[in-house]
N, C-alpha and C positions, 0 to 999 in steps of 0.2 A: 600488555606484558612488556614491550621493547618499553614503555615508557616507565617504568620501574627499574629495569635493567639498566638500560644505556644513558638515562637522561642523569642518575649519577657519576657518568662518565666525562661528562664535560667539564670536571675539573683536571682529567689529564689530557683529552683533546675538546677546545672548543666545538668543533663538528656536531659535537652530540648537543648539543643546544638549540640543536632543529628538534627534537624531541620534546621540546617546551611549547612548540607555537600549533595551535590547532590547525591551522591551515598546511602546515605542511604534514601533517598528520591524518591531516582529511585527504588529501591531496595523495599521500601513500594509499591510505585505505582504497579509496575510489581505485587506482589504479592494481592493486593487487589483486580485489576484486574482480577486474577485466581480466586478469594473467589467469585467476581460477576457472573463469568460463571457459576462457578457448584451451586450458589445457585438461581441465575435468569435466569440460562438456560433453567430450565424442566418446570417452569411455562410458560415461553414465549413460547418453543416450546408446551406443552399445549393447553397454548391460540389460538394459531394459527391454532393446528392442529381441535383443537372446531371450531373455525370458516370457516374451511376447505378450509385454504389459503394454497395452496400445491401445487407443483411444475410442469408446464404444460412440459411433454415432446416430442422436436421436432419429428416429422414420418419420418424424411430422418436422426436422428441419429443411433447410432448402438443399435442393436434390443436389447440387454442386459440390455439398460437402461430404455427401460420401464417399468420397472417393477417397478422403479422409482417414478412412475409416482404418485402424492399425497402427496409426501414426503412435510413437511413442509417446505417452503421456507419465503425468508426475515429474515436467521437470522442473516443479519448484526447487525440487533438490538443490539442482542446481545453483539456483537461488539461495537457497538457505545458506551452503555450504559455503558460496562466497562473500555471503552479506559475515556472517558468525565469525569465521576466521580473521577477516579483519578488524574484526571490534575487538575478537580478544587477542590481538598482536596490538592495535594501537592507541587502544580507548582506556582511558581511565576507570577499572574495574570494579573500585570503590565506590563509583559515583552511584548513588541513585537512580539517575535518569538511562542510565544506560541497565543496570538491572533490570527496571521495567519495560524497556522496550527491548529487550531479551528474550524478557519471559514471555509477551507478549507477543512474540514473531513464532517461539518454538511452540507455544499455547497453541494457538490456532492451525498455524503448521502439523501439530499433533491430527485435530482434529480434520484438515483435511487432509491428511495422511490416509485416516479410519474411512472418508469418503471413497477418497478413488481404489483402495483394496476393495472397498466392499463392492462397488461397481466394475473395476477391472478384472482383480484376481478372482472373487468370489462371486461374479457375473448376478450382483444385485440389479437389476436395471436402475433405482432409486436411490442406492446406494445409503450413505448411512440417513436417517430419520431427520427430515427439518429441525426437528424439536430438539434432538439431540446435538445438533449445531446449535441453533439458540442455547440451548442449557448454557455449551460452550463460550458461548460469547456475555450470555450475561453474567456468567461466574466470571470470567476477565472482568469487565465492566463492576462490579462489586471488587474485585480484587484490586483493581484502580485508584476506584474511587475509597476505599481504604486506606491505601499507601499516602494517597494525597492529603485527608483529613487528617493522617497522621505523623506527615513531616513539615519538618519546622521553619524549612527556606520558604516552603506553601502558605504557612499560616495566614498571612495578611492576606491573600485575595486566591486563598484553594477555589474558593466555591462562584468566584467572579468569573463574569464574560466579558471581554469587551465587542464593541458593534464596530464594524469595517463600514468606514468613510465618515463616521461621528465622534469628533476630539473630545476626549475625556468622559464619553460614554461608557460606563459601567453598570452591568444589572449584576446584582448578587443572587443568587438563584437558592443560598440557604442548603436545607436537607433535602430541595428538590435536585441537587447538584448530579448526586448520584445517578438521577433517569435519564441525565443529559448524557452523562458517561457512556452508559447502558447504548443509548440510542445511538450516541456515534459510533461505538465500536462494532456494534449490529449491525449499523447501517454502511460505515466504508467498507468493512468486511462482505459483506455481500454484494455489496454495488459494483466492486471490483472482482469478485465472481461472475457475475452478471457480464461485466463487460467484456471478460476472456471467452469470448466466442470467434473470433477473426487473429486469423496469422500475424502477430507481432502489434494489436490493437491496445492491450493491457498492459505488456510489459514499456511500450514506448509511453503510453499515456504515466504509466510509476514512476519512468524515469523523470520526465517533467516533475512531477509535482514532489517528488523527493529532491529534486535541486531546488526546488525555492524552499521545502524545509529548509536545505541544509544553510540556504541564507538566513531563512528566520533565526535560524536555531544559534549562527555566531551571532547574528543582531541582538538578539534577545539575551545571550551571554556576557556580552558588555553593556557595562554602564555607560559608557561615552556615548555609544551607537543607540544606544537601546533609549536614554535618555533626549536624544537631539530627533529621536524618530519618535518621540512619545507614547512608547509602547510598554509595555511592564517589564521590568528588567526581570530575567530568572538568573538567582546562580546555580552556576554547573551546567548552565543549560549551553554553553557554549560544544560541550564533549560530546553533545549528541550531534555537531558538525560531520564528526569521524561518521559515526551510525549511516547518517540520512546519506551521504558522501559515498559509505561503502553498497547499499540500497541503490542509490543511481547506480555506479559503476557496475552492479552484479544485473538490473535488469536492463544495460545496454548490453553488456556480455549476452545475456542470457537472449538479445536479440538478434544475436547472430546467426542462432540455430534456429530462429521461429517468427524472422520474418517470412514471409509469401515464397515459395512453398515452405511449409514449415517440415523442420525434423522432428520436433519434439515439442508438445503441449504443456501447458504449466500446472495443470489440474488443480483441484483443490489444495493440494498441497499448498501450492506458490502463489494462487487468489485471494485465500481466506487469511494465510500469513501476513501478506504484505498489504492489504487491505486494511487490518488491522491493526499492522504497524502506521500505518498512515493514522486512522483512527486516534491510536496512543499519544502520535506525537503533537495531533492538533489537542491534544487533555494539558498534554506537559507543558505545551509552549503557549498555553492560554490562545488559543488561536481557534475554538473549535467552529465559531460559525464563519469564520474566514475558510475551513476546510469544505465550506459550497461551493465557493469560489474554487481555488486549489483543484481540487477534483471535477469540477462544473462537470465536463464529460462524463465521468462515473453516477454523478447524480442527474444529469436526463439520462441515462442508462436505466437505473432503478425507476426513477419517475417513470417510464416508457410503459414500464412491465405493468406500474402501477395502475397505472390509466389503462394498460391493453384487458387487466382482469375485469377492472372495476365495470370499464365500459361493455364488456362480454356479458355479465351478470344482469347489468341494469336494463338493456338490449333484450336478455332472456328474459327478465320477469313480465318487463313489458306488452313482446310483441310475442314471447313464447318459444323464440328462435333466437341466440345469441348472437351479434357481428361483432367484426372485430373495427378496432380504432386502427390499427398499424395493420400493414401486410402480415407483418409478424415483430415479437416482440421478444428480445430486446431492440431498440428503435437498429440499431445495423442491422439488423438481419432484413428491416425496413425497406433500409437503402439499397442493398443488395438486390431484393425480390424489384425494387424499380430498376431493376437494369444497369446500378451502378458496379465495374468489377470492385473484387472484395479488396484490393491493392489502392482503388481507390477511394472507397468506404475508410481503410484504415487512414493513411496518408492527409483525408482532409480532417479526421476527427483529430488527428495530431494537430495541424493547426487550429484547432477550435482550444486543444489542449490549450497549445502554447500561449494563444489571446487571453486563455484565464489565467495563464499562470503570470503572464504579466498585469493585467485584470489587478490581480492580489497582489501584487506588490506596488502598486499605485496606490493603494489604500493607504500607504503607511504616511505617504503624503499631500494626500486628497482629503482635506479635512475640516 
């Protein structure tokens, strides 16, 4: 919006010619972002906690956390509310890339909106239907992969991958383009659900891996940069800077209220949202199997879970009787049950974050 308004202002005061340069526009978002947490944060959790929408917790998790138990949940809100408003004060609104990671934050948002009512307000234990979140995410995932076969900055290499740490490595994946879609938006989407089990574990791990988007996303936006790093150059893709910029700044904000003890939980709302926005952005910026990397944390998270069924199952056919791989799974709740505090459960998986996040951006020159 300001960049519509003000940036034709610079021909009566130069000033307004900061409203040209991404960086100082990212640089706004990111911080108005934080100005939304800390001042719409204690009202929402507030509201919430009046209305005594508070946080149901499971009888088979670890006994520590029930004490948990009432803590105000859904504050993706808050999330939401400070990622959206900066996009539409500083992002270029016509862009593409930013339409779809729009849609795709409030899409999933929606749907875990529909979770936590059905689990908090209307005390479903289950809350809404697995299947009906898949539905959710594969219709994004279809609606994606549409957008992209259909726009023309894309055309040359919509349906290409490239491989992390291999120069000039390209598989074209064709009309099976779309399953890849599908699968990562499924897949960040819920992995970052998954991982929102520990006070300030999920939202600190977002904030990481949304700041090296927000570097890919200007790299990727220029041809100079994008070119010397030999990566695929996208246009427009520089304007989802502002996006990933306002993404970090709303979930360090949003960590002020849900680090250890926490005030307020991010529910479905703020997991399934911004999991997916992660998702979206590794589709747009051609980056999507660099988003293993990026995420590494979120994806031995899922992994965790994966192996704790598979192995429960294979255990019961065999001997009759199921065990478990992990203490418990997702793999923190692991660490935890060995006696590590959950303060510091979270605290090292940030540095595991951070290793990958830099991990990932060594690729661009390890080659």
């Amino acid at each position: 919006m300001f960049h519509y308004f003000l940036n034709p202002l610079k021909d009566f005061y130069t000033g307004f010619n900061l409203f040209e340069y991404i960086t100082f526009r990212a640089a706004a978002a990111a911080i108005t972002a934080l100005l939304i947490c800390f001042f719409a944060g204690p009202w929402i959790i507030k509201l919430l906690g009046n209305r005594q929408i508070g946080e149901e917790i499971r009888k088979n998790g670890p006994a520590s956390h029930q004490k948990k138990k009432g803590t105000p949940t859904m504050g993706g809100f808050i999330i939401l509310l400070a990622v959206l408003v900066p996009t539409l004060l500083f992002t270029d609104l016509t862009n593409p890339l930013i339409k779809i990671m729009v849609f795709s934050t409030i899409w999933m948002g929606f749907f875990g909106f529909l979770d936590d009512y059905l689990k908090v307000i209307k005390k479903m234990e289950l809350g809404l239907i697995a299947r009906y979140k898949l539905l959710g995410q594969i219709t994004l995932g279809i609606i994606i992969s549409f957008w992209i076969f259909n726009y023309s900055e894309h055309s040359s290499f919509s349906t290409k991958i490239t491989i992390p740490f291999l120069k000039n490595m390209v598989l074209d994946l064709g009309y099976f383009y779309p399953l890849m879609v599908i699968v990562i938006i499924t897949g960040a989407s819920n992995a970052v659900n998954l991982t929102d089990g520990l006070d300030g574990l999920a939202s600190g791990l977002l904030a990481i891996s949304f700041t090296v988007f927000s570097a890919i996303s200007y790299i990727s936006g220029r041809i100079d940069f994008s070119d010397y790093l030999n990566i695929i150059y996208i246009p427009e893709a520089g304007e989802l800077t502002i996006f990933t910029a306002a993404m970090a700044g709303s979930c360090i904000g949003y960590l002020w209220y849900n680090t250890n003890p926490a005030e307020i939980f991010m529910g479905d709302t703020g997991s399934l949202s911004t999991g997916a926005a992660l998702g979206a952005l590794a589709i747009l910026l051609k980056k999507e199997l660099l988003l293993v990397i990026i995420g590494g944390v979120f994806v031995f998270e899922a992994i965790s879970v994966i192996v704790q069924v598979i192995y429960f199952k294979w255990t019961k056919l065999k001997t009759g009787q199921g065990k478990r791989f992990f203490k418990m799974a997702p793999i923190h709740h692991h660490f935890e049950l060995s006696g590590w505090p959950e303060s510091k459960v979270v605290v090292r998986f940030w540095i595991i974050g951070l290793l990958f996040a830099l991990l990932s951006l060594s690729t661009f020159k390890v080659r």
